[in-house]
MOPAC internal coordinates of N, CA, C and O (Angstrom, degrees):
PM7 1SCF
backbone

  N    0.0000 0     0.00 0     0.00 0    0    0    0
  C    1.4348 1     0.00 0     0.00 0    1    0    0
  C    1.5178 1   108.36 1     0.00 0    2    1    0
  O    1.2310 1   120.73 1    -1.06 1    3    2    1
  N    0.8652 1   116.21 1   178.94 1    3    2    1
  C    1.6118 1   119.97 1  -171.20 1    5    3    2
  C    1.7028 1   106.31 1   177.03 1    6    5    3
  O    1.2310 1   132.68 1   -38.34 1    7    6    5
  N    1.3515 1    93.10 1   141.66 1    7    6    5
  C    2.0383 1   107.97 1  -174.66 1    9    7    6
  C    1.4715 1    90.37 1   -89.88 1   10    9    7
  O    1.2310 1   124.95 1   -21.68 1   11   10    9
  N    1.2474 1   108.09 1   158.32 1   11   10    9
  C    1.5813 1    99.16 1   160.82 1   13   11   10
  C    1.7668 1    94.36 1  -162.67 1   14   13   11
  O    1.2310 1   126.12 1   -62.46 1   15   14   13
  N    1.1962 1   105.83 1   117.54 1   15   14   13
  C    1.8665 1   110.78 1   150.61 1   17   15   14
  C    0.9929 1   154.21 1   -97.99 1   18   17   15
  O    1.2310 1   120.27 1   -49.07 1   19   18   17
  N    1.4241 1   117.09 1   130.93 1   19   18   17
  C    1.6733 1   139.41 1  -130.57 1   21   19   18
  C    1.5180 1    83.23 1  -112.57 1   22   21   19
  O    1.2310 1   116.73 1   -51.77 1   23   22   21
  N    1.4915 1   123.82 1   128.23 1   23   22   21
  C    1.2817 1   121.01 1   130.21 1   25   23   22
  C    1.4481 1   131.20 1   -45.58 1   26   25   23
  O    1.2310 1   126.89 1   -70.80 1   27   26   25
  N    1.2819 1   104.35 1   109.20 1   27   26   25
  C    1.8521 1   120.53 1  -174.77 1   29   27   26
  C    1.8479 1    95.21 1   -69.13 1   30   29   27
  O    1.2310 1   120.76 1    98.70 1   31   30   29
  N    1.2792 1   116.16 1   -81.30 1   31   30   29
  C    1.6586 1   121.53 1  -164.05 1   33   31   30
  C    1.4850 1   116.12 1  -131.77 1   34   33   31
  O    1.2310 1   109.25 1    14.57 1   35   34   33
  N    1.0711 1   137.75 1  -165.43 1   35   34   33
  C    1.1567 1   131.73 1   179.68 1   37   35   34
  C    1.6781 1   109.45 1  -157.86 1   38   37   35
  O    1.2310 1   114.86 1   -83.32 1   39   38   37
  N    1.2571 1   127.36 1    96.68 1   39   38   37
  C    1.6596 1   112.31 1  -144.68 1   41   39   38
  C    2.0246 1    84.17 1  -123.22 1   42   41   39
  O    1.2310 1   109.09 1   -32.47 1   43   42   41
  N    0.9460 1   138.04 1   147.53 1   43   42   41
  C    0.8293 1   154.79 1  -168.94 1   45   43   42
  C    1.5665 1   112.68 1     2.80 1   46   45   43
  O    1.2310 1   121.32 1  -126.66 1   47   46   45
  N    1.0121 1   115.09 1    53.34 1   47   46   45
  C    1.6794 1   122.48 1   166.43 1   49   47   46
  C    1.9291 1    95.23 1   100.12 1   50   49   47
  O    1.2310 1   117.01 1   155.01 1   51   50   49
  N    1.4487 1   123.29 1   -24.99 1   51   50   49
  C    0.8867 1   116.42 1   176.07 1   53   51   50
  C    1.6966 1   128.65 1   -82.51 1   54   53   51
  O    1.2310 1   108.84 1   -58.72 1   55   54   53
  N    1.7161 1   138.50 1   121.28 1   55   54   53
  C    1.4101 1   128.62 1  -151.98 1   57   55   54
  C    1.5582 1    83.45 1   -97.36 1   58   57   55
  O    1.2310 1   119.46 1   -17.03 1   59   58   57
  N    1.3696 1   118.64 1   162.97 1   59   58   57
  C    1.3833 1   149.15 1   175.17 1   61   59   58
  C    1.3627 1   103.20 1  -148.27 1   62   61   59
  O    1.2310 1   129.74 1   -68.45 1   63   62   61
  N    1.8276 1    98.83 1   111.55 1   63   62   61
  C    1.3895 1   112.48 1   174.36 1   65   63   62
  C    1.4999 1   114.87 1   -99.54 1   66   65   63
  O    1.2310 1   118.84 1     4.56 1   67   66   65
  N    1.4905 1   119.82 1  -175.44 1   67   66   65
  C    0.9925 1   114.85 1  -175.31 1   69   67   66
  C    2.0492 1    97.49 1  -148.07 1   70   69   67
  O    1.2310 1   116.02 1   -20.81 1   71   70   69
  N    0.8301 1   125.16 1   159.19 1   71   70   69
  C    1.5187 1   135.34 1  -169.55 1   73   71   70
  C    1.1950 1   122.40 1  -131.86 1   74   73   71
  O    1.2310 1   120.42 1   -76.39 1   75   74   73
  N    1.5161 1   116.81 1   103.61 1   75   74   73
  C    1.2928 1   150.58 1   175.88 1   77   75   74
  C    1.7423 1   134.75 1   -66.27 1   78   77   75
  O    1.2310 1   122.00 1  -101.05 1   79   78   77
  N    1.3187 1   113.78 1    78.95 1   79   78   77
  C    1.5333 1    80.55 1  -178.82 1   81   79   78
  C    1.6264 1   117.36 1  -101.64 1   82   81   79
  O    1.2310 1   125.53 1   -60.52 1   83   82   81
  N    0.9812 1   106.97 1   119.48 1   83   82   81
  C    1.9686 1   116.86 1   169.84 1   85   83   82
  C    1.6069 1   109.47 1   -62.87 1   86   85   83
  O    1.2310 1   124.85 1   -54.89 1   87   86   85
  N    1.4508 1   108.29 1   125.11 1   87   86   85
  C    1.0410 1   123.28 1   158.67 1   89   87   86
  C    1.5099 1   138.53 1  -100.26 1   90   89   87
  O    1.2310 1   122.71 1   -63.77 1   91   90   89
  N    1.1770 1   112.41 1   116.23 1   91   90   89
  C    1.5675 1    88.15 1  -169.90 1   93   91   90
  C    1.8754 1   142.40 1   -72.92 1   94   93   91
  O    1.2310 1   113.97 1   -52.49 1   95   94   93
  N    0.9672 1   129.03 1   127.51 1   95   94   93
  C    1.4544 1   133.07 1  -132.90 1   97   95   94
  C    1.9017 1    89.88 1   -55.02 1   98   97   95
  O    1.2310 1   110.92 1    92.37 1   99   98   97
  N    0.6882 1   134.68 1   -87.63 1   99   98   97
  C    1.7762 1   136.95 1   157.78 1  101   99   98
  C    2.0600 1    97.18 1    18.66 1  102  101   99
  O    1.2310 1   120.21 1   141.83 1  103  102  101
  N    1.2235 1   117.20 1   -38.17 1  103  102  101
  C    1.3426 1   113.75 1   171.76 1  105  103  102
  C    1.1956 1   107.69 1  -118.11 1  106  105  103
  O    1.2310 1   109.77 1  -172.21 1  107  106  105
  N    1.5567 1   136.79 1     7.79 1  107  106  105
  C    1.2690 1   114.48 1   160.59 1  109  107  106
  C    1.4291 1   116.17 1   -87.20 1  110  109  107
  O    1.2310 1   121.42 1   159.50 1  111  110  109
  N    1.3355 1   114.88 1   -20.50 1  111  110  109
  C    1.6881 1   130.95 1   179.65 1  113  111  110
  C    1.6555 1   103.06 1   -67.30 1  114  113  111
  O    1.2310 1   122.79 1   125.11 1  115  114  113
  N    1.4618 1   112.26 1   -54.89 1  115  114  113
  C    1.4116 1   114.51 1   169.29 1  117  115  114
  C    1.3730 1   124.13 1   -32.46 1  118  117  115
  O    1.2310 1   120.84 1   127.03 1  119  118  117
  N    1.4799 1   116.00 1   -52.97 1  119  118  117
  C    1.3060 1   118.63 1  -158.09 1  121  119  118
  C    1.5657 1    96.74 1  -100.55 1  122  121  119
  O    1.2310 1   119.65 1   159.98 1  123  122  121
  N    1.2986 1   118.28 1   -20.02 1  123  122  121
  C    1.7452 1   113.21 1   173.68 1  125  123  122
  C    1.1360 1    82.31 1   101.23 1  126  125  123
  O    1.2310 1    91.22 1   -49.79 1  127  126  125
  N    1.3828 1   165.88 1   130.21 1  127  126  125
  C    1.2746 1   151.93 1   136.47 1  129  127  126
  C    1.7573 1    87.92 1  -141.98 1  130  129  127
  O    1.2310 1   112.83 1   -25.87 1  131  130  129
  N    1.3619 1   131.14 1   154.13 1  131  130  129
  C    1.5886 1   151.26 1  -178.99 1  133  131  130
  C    1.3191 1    85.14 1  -143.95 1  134  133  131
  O    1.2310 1   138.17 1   -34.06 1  135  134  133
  N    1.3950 1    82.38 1   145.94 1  135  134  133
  C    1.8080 1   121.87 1  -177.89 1  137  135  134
  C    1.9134 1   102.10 1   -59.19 1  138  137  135
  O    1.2310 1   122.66 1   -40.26 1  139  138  137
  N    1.0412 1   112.50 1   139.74 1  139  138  137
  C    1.5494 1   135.48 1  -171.83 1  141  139  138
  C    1.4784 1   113.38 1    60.38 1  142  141  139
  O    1.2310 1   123.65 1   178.07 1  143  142  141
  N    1.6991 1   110.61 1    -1.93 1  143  142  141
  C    1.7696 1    95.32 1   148.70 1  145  143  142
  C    1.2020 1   144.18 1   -11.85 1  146  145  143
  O    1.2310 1   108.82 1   -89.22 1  147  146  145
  N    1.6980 1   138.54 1    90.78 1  147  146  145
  C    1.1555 1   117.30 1  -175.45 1  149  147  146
  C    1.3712 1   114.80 1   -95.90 1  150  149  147
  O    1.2310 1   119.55 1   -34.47 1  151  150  149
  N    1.5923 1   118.47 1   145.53 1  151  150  149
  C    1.5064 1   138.02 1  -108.11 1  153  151  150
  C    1.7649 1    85.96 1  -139.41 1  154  153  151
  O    1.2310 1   115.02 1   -19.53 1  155  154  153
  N    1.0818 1   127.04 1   160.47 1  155  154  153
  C    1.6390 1   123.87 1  -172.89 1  157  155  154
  C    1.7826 1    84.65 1  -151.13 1  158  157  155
  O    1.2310 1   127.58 1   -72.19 1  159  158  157
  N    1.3509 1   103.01 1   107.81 1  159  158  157
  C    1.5054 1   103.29 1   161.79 1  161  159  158
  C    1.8804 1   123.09 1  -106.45 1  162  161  159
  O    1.2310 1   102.46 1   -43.85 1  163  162  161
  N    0.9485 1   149.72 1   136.15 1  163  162  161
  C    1.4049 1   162.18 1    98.99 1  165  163  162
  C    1.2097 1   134.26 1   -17.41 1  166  165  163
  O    1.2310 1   107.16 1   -64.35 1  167  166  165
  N    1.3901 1   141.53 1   115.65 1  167  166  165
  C    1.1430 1   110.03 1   125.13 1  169  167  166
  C    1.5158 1   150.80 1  -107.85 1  170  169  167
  O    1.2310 1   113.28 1     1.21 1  171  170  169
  N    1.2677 1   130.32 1  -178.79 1  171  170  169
  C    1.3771 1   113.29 1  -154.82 1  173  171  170
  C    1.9137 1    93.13 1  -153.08 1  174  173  171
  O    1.2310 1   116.81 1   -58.65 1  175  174  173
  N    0.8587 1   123.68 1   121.35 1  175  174  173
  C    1.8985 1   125.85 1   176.30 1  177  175  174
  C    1.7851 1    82.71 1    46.63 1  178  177  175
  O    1.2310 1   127.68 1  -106.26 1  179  178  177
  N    1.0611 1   102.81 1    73.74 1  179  178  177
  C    1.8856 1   105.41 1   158.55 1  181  179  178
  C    1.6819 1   104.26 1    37.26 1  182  181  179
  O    1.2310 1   121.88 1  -157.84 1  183  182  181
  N    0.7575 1   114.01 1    22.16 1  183  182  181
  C    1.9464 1   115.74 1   172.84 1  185  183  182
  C    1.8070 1    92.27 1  -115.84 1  186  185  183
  O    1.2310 1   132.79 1   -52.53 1  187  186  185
  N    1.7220 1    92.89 1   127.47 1  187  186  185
  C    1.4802 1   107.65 1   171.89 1  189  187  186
  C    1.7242 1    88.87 1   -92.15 1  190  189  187
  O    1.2310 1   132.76 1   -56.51 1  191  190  189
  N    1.6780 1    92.95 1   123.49 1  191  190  189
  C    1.8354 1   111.87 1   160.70 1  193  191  190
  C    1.6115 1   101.85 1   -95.27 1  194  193  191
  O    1.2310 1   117.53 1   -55.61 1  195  194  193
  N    1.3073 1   122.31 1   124.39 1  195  194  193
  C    1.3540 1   130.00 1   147.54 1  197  195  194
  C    1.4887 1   115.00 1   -99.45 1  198  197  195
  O    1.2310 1   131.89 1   -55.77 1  199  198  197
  N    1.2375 1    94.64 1   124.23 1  199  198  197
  C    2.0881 1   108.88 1  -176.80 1  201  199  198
  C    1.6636 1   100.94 1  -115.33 1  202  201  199
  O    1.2310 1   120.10 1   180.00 1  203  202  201

């Protein structure tokens, strides 16, 4: 897996990113998940839970 951040906009000299995490398809088939699934994350002792 891997995070990755995307520049969102760029509004008067100031950038606004946005944060990506890629999953790899081998665990999206696992868990059943379809494209525009909305996803409920947590965290809990510094571990991000995605449900």
């Amino acid at each position: 897996m891997k995070l990755q951040k995307q520049l969102s906009r760029k509004v008067g000299g100031k950038e606004y990113a946005k944060w990506v995490l890629v999953i790899p398809p081998e665990i999206v088939r696992k868990a059943k998940l379809k494209e525009g699934k909305e996803l409920k994350a947590e965290v809990q002792d510094h571990k991000l839970i995605i449900s």
